[in-house]
Structures are given as structure tokens and as C-alpha cells.
N, CA and C of each residue as an Amber inpcrd file, in Angstrom:
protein
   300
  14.7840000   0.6360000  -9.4180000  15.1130000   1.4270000  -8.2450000
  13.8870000   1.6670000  -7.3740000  12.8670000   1.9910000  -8.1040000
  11.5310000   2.4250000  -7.5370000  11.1700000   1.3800000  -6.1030000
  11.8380000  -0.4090000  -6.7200000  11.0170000  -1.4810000  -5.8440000
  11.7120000  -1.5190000  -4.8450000  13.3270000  -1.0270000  -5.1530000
  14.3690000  -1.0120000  -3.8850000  13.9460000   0.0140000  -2.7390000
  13.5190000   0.8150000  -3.4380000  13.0450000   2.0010000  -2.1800000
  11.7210000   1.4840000  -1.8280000  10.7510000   1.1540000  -1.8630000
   9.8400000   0.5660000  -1.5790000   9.9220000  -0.7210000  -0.8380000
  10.9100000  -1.5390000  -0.6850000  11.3840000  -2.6840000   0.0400000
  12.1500000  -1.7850000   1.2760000  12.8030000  -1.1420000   1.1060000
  13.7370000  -0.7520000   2.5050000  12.3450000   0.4910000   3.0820000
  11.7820000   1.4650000   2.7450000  10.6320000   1.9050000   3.1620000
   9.7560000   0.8700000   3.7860000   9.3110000  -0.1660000   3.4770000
   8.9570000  -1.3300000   4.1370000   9.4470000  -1.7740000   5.3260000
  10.4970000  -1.8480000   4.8120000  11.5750000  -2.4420000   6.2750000
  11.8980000  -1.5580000   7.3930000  11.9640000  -0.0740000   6.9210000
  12.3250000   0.6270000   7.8610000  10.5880000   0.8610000   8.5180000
   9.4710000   0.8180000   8.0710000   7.7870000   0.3970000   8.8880000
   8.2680000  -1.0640000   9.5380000   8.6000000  -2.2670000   9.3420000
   8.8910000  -2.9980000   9.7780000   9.2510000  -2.9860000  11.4290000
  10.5000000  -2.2880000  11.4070000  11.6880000  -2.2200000  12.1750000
  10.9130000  -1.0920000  13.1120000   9.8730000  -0.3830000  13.2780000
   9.2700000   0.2900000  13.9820000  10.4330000   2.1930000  13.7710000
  10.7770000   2.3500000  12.9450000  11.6960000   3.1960000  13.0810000
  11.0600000   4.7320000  11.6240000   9.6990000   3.9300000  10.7150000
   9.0020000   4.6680000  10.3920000   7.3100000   4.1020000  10.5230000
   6.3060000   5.1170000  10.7480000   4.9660000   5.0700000  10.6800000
   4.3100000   4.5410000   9.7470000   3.2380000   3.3960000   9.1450000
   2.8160000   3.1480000   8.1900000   2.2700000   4.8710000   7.0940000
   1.4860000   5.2080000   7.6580000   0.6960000   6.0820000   6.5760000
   2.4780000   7.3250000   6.5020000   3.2300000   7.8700000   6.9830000
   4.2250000   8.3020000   6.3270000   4.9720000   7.4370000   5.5110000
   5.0670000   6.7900000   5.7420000   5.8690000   5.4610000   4.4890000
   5.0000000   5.3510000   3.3000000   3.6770000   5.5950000   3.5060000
   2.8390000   5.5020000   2.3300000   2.8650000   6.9260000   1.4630000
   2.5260000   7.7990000   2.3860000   2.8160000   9.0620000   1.8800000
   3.9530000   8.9790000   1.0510000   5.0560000   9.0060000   1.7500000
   6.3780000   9.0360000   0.8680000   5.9180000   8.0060000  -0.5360000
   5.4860000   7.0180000  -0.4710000   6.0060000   6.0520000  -1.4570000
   4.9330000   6.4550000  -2.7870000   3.8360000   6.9880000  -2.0460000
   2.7160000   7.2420000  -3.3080000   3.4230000   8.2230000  -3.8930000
   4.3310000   9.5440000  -3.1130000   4.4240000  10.8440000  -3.6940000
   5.7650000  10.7240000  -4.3580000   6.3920000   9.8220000  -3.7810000
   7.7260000  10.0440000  -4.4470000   8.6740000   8.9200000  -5.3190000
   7.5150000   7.9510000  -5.0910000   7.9210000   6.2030000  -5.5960000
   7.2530000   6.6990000  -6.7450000   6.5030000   7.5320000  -7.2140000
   5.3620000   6.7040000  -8.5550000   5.7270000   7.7920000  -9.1990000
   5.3630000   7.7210000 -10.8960000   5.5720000   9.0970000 -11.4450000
   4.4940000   8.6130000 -12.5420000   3.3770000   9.5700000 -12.1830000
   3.4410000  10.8630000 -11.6690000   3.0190000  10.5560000  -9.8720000
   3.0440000  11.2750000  -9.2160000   2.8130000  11.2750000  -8.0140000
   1.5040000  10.5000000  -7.9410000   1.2620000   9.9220000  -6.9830000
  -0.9400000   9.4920000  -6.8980000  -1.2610000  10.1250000  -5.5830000
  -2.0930000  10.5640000  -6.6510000  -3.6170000  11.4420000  -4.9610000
  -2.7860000  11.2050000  -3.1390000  -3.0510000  11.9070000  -2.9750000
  -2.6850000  11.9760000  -1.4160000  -4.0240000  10.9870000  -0.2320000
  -5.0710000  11.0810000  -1.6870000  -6.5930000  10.5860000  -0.7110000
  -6.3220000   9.2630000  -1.1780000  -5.5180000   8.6560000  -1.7010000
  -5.3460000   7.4500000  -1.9850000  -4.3930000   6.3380000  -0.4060000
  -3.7930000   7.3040000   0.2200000  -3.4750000   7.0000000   1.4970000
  -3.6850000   5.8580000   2.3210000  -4.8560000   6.1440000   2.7410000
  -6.5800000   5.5960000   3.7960000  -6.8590000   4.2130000   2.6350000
  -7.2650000   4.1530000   1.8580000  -7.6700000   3.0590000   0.6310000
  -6.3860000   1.8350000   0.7750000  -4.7840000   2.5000000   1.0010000
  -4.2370000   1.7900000   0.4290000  -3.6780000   0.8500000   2.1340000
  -4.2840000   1.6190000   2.9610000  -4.0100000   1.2340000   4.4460000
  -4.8510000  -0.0180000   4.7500000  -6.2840000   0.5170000   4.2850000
  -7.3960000  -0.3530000   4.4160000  -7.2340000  -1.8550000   3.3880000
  -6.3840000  -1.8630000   2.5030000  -5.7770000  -2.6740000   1.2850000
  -5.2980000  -3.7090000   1.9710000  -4.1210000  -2.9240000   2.6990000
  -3.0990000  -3.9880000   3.4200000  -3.5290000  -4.5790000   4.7050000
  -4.3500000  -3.7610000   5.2030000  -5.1650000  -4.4530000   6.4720000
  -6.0640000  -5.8400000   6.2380000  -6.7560000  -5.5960000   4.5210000
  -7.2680000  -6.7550000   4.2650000  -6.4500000  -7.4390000   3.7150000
  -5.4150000  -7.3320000   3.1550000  -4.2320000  -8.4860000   3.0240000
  -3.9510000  -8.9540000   4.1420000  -3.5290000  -8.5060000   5.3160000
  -3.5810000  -9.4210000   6.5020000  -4.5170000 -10.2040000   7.0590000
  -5.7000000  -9.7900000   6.8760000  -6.4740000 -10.6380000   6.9770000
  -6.9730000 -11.8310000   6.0680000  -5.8770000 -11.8510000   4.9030000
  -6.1500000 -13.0110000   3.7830000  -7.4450000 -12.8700000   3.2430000
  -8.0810000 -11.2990000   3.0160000  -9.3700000 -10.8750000   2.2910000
  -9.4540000 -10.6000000   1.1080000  -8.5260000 -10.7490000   0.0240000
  -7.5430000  -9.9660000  -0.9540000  -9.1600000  -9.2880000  -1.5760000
 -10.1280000 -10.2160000  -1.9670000 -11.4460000  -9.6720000  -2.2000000
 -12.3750000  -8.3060000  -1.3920000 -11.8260000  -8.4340000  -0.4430000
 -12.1310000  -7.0050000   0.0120000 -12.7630000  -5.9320000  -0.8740000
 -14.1980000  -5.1040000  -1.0150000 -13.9830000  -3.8180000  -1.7290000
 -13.5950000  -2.7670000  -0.3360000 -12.5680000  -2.1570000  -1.3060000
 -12.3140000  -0.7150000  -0.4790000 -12.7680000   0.2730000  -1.2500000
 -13.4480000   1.2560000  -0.6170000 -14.2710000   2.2670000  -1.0080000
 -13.1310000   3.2120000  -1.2360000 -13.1610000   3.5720000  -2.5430000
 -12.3310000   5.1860000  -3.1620000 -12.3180000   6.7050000  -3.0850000
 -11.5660000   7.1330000  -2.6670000 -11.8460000   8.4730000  -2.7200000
 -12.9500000   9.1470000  -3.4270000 -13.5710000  10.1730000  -3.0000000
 -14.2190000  11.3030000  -3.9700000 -13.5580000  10.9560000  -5.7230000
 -13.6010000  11.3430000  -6.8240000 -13.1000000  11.5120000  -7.8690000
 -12.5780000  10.8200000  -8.4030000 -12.2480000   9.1850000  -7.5090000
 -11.2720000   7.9990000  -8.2790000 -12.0590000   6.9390000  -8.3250000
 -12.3190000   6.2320000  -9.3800000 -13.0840000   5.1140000  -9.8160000
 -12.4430000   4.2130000 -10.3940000 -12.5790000   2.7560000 -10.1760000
 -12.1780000   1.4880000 -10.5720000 -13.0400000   0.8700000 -11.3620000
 -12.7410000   1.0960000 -12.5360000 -13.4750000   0.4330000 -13.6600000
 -14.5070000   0.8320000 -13.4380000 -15.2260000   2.0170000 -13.2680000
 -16.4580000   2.6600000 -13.0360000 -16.9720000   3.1600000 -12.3720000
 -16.4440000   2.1600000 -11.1530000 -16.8570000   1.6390000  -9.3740000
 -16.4810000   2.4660000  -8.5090000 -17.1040000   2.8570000  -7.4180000
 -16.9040000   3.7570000  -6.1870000 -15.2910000   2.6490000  -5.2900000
 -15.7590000   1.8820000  -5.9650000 -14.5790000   0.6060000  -4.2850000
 -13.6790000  -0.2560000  -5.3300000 -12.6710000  -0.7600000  -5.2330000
 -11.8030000  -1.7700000  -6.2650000 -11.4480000  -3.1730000  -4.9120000
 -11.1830000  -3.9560000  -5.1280000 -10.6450000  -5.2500000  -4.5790000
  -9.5950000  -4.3340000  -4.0280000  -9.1710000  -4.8600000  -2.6960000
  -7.8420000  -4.8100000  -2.2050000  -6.5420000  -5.1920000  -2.7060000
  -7.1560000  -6.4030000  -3.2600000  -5.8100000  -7.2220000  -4.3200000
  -5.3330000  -5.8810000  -5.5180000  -6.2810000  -5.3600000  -6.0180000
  -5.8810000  -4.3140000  -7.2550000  -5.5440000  -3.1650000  -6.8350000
  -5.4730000  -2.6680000  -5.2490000  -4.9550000  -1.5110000  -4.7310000
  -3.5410000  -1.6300000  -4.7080000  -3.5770000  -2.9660000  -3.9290000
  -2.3290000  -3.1110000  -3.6370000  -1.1340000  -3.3450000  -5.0560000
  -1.7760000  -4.0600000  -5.7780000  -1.1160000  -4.6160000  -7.4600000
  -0.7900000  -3.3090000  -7.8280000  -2.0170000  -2.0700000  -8.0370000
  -1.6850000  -0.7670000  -8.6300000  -1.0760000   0.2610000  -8.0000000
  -0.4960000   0.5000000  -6.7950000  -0.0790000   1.0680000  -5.8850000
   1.1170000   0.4890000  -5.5120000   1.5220000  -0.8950000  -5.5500000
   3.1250000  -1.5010000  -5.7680000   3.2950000  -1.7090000  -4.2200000
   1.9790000  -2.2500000  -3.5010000   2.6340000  -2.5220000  -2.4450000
   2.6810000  -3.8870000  -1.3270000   2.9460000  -4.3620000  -2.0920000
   3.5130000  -5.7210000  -2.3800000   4.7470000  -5.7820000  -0.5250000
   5.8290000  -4.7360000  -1.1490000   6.6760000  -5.1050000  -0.1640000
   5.7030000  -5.2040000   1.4360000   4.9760000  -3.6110000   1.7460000
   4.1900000  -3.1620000   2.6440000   3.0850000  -4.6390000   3.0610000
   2.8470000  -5.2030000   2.4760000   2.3530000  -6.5050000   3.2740000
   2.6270000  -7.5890000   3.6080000   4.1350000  -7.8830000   2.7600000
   5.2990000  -8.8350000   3.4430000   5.3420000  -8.7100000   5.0120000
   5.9090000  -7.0140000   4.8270000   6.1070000  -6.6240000   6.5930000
   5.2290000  -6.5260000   7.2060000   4.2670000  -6.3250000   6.8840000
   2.7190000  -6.4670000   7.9970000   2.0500000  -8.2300000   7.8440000
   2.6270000  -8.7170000   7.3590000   2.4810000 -10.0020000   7.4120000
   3.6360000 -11.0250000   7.9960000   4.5280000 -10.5960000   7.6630000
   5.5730000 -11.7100000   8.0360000   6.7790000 -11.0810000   9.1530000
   6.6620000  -9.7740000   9.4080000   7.4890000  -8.4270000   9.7210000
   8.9220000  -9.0130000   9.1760000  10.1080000  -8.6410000  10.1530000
  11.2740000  -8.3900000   9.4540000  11.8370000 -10.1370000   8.8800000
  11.0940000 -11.0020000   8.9450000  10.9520000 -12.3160000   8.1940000
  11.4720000 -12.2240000   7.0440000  11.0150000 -11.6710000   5.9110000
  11.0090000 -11.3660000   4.8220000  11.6580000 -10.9100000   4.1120000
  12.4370000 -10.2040000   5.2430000  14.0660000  -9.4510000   4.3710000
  14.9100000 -10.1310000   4.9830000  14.6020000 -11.9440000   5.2410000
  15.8930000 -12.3890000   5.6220000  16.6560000 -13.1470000   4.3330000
């Protein structure tokens, strides 16, 4: 259920009819259990921005208090893998393409 709401949350950013960072909001706070950080937001924006740019290597720098395997920054590829947002760069990559 979690990926279904996360695909139509996608689609409805897609379709211009919701905002990226509220779609994220929603999906971190109410897609995941337990909820993830709210400062995880910004990281996971900057994620998908370098997925569009085919950077997947990207480091994105982490919040205050959250570390990746030690590290202040994680790959974009592992934001996006650990954060489930997979659908969110279909539509910023391919827009409503993807749910055809």
C-alpha cells in the first residue's frame, strides 16, 4: 500500500496539482513507519535533483544528527533507495510518461 500512495503522490506532483517538498513532507511523515526527520526534506529534494541530472553519485550533505555510515553526506542513489523515492524521480524525469 505504502508504494501505491507514493506512486499517485507522485503523480498528483506530476500533474502540477501538488508541490514537491509537500508531497515529500506527506510521504516521509506518513508513508514510513516510523515517521523520518522532517530535516530529511531538503536532502531528499537535493537527491532527486541529482537523479535528474543522471548524478546518482552525488554526496548530499545530511542534516545536523543524521549520518550515513558515519558520514556527514550519503550518495543520492541511497537517499533516494532509503527514503522510497523511486516513484518521485520517474515524474521529475519522465513526468506523467510513466504512469502510462
Amino acid at each position: 500500500m505504502g508504494s501505491l500512495n507514493a506512486a499517485a503522490m507522485a503523480e498528483a506532483v506530476g500533474e502540477g496539482e501538488v508541490a514537491l517538498r509537500p508531497a515529500l513532507v506527506w510521504h516521509l511523515q506518513c508513508n514510513h513507519y516510523p515517521p523520518l526527520p522532517m530535516s530529511m526534506v531538503a536532502p531528499c529534494i537535493q537527491a532527486i535533483e541529482a537523479a535528474v541530472d543522471d548524478d546518482w553519485d552525488r554526496a548530499i550533505e545530511l542534516p545536523e544528527g543524521i549520518t550515513y555510515r558515519g558520514h556527514q553526506a550519503a550518495p543520492a542513489s541511497e537517499i533516494i533507495d532509503q527514503h522510497n523515492l523511486g516513484f518521485f524521480v520517474e515524474t521529475a524525469i519522465y513526468g506523467d510518461e510513466s504512469y502510462e
